[in-house]
N, C-alpha and C positions, 0 to 999 in steps of 0.2 A: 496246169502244167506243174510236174514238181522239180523238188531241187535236185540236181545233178551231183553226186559225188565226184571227187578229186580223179578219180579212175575214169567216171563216165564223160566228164568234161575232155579229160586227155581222148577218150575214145572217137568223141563229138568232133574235135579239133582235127584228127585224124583222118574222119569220114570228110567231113569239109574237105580238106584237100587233099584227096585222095579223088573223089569222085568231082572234084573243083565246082560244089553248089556255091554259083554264085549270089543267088538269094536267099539264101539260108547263111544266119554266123551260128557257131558250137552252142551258143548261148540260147538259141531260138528249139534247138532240140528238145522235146520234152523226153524223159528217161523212161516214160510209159509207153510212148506214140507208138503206132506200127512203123516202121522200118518201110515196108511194102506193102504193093498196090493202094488201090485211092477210094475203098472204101469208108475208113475214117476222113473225116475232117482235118486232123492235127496227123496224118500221115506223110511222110517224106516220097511217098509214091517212088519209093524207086524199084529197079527189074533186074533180071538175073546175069544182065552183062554185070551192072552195079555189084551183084553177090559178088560174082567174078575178083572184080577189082580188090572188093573188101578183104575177101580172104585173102589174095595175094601181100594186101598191106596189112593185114594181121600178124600172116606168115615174118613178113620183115618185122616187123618191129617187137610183136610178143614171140615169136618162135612159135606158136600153135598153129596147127596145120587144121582147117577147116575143110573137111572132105564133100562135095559135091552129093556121092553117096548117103551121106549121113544120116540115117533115118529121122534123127531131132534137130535137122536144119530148120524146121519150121520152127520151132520152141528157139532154138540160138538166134536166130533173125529175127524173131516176132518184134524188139525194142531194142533200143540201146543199152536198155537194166538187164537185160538177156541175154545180148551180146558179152557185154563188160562180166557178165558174171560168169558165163562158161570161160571166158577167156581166164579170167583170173583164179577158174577154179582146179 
């Protein structure tokens, strides 16, 4: 599991309650895991209502608009180091 940056922590915190995982804390996220589906081990297994959500709370809190269409939603979803980083990029 590695260490989370300041940005990926906030991002983590985010996702936690946004999508209200109750057994998951920001902490437990690793910043490499997949985001989605449940073929990794260390994945959050979550699905595309969850996308849904995420980019509406992106939208709110960074201003970045995360389009459905997006041909590199796989690459921006793949981790939280993927997420965090398009977003802030």
């Amino acid at each position: 599991m590695g260490v989370q940056s300041q940005q990926e922590k906030e991002l983590a915190e985010m996702l936690v309650n946004t999508l209200d995982l109750e057994d998951i804390s920001a902490d437990d996220i690793s910043p490499e895991a997949p985001l989605f589906g449940f073929d990794a081990p260390d994945s959050l297994g979550l699905d595309s209502i969850d996308a849904l959500e995420i980019s509406l709370a992106v939208f709110r809190q960074y201003g970045v608009q995360l389009k459905a269409d997006d041909e590199n939603n796989q690459q921006i979803f793949s981790s939280l180091r993927a997420l965090t980083t398009h977003i802030h990029s």
